[in-house]
N, C-alpha and C positions, 0 to 999 in steps of 0.2 A: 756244651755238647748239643748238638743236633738233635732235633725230632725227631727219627723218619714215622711217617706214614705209608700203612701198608695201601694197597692195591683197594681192598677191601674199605677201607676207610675215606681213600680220597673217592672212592666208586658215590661211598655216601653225604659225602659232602658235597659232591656236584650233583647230587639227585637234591639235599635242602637247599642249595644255592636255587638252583633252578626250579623247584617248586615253590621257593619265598621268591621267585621273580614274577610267577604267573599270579600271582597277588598285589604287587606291588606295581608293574607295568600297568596292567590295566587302569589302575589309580590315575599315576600318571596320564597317561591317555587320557582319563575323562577330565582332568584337568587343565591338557594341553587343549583340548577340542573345547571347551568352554571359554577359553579367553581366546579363540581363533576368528578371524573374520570369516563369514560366511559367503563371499568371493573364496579366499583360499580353502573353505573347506569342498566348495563344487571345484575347485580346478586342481588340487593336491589329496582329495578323499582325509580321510583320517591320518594324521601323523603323532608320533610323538612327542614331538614338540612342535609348538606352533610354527608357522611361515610368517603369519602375519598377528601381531599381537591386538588383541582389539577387546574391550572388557563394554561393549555396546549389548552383549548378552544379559549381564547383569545391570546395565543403566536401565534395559527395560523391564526388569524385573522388579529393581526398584524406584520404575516411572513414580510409582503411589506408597512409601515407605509404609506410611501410617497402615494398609490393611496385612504387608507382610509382617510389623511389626507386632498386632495383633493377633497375627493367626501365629506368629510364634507364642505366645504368653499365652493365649488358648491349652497349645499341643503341649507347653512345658507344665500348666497346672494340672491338666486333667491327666497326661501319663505318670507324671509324682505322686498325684493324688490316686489313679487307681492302681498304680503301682503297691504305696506302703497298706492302701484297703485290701487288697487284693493278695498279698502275703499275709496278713491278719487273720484273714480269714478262713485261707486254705489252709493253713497250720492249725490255724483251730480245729478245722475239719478233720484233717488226719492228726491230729495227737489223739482222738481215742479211738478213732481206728486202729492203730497201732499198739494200743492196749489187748494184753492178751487176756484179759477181765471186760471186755466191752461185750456186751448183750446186743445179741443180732449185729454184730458188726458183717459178719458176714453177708448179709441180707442188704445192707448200708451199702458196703463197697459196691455192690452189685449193682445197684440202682443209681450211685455214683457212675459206674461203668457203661451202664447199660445207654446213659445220655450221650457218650461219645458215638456209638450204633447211628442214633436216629437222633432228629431234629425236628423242632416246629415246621421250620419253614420261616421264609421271610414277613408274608404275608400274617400269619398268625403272631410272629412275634412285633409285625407294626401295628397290630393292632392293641395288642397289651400295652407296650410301649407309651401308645399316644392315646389313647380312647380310656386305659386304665391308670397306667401309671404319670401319668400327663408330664414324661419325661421330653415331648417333641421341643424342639427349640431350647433348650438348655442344655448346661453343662455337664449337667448328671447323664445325660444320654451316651456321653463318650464313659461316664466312670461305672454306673450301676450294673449295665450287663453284661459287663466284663470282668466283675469279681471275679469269679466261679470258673476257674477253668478244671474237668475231671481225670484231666493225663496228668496235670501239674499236682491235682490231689494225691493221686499212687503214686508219683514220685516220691512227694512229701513224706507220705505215712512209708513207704519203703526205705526211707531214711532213719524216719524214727523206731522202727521196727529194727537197724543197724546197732542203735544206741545200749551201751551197758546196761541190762535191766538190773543191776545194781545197786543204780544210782539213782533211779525210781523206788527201788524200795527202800535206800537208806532215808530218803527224802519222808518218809513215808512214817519211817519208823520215828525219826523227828516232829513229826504231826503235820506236815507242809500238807494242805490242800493238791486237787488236782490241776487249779489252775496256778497257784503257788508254784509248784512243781513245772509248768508248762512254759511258765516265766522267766524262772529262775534256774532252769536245770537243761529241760530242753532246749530252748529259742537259744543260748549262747553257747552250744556244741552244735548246733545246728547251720551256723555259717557258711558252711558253702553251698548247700542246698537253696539257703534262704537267696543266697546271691546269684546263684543259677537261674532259679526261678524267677528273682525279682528283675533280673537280664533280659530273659523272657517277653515277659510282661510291658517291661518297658520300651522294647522294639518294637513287640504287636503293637502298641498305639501310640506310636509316635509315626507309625506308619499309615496310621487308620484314616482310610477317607473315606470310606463306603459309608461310613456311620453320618457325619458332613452332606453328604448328597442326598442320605435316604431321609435325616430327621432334621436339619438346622437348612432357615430360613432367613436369619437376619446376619449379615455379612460377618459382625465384629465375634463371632463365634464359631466361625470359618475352621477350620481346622490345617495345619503348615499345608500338609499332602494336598488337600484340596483345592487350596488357595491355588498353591504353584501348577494343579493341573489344569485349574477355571484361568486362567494367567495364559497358558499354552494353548487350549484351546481358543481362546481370545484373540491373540495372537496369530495362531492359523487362519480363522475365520478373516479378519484385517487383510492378510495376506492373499487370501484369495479373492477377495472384492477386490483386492486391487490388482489382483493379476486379470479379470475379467472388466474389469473397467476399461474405459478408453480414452479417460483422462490423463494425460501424461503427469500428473500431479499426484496422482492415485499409484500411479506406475511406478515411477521414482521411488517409493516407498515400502522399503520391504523389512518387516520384521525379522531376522534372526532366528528363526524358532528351531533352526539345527545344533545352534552352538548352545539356546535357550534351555533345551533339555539337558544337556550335559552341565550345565550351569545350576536346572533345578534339583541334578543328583548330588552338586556338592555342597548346596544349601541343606538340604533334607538330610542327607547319612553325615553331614560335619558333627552336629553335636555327639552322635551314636558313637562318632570314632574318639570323641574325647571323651565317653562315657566306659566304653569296655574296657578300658585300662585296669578302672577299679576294680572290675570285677573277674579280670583275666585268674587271677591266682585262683580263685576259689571256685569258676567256673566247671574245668575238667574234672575234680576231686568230686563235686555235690553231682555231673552227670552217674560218676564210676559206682561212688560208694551207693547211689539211690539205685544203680542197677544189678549188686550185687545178690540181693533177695528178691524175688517175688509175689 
């Protein structure tokens, strides 16, 4: 026996087809324009699929493997590393905010909130950085000041504020400690917040290159983001010496740098897109139920 669908349903099936296209084309796209010669991208503009196939976009990207390969083992230890520090920490922080027995928590949240308001500035904070915390040119520069995020705190504690206070005080009445309790009872109902957030975290600095420009000095701690954009400006720069030159030798020679960009988008967001799979399930669940209290 037949299906049918109504009117109403196929209305909404071609409103998700077509809204999972405007996600999915554009992919494509940046894919087709990456392996595209840059002859066919000036004389056919942007296509769907290539005209002409040509992967000289990424030969010169990987002209020098050694400093991309690098600046990836950089970007993958110090987002792991401030990643799993970085949910450590802000859990700790809101598990006893979330205590409705915490002394001055209110006064806490506050002063946690009140840092989203206002900011150092750049300036004051290059100077703690390098002058006190003598974080400049090192690794820790990408991990340490980035523990600490305070929207990602009131998420957290909004979560645990969610949680059956039940099961803190059975915990309780068994003799469990608070942090016993924080380990064993919280953090493992707590899963999809922690995975929400640790999503988070992991994008902000896998994306980060402002940190790369402003505090590292020595190539081999380069950061992916930075690497691929010092790469691209490089490359322009090439480019236009030799468009202003009047050496025909100089001439002849032209970098790529239109297909090079769409080329350094699917080097940078590839690992992202094999990372959110894991965290797809628990993603929507740890947004909804952290936003249900206030």
């Amino acid at each position: 026996m037949e299906k049918k669908y109504s009117i109403g349903q196929l209305t909404l099936h071609a409103f998700f087809i077509i809204a999972s296209l405007t996600y999915i084309l554009p992919f494509i796209l940046l894919i087709s324009i990456s392996i595209s010669s840059e002859a066919a991208i000036n004389q056919f503009g942007y296509t769907l699929f290539p005209k002409v196939i040509d992967f000289r976009a990424y030969k010169e990207i990987f002209n020098n493997p050694a400093q991309i390969i690098d600046s990836y083992k950089v970007t993958v230890i110090f987002s792991l590393l401030t990643t799993a520090l970085s949910v450590f920490v802000m859990t700790l922080t809101a598990y006893p905010l979330s205590r409705p027995n915490c002394k001055f928590k209110g006064i806490l949240t506050f002063y946690i909130f009140f840092t989203m308001l206002f900011g150092g500035g750049l300036v004051p904070s290059y100077i703690i950085n390098t002058r006190y915390l003598h974080l400049d040119n090192t690794i820790w520069i990408y991990v340490l000041p980035a523990l600490v995020n305070a929207w990602h705190i009131i998420i957290i504690r909004t979560f645990f504020q969610g949680l059956p206070e039940g099961l803190v005080e059975a915990a309780k009445i068994d003799g469990a400690s608070e942090l016993r309790t924080y380990f064993q009872i919280i953090m493992p109902l707590s899963t999809p917040v922690i995975s929400t957030i640790a999503f988070f975290v992991i994008v902000s600095k896998w994306n980060d290159w402002n940190t790369a420009l402003v505090y590292i000095r020595t190539p081999k701690l380069y950061s992916l983001q930075y690497m691929l954009q010092k790469i691209l400006r490089e490359s322009e720069f090439v480019n236009k010496i030799a468009q202003e030159s009047s050496s025909s030798m100089f001439q002849d020679y032209q970098i790529p740098t239109e297909s090079m960009r769409y080329a350094m988008a699917i080097l940078a967001a590839g690992p992202m897109l094999i990372v959110f799979p894991f965290f797809q399930k628990h993603f929507t669940k740890g947004l909804t139920i952290g936003a249900i209290k206030g």
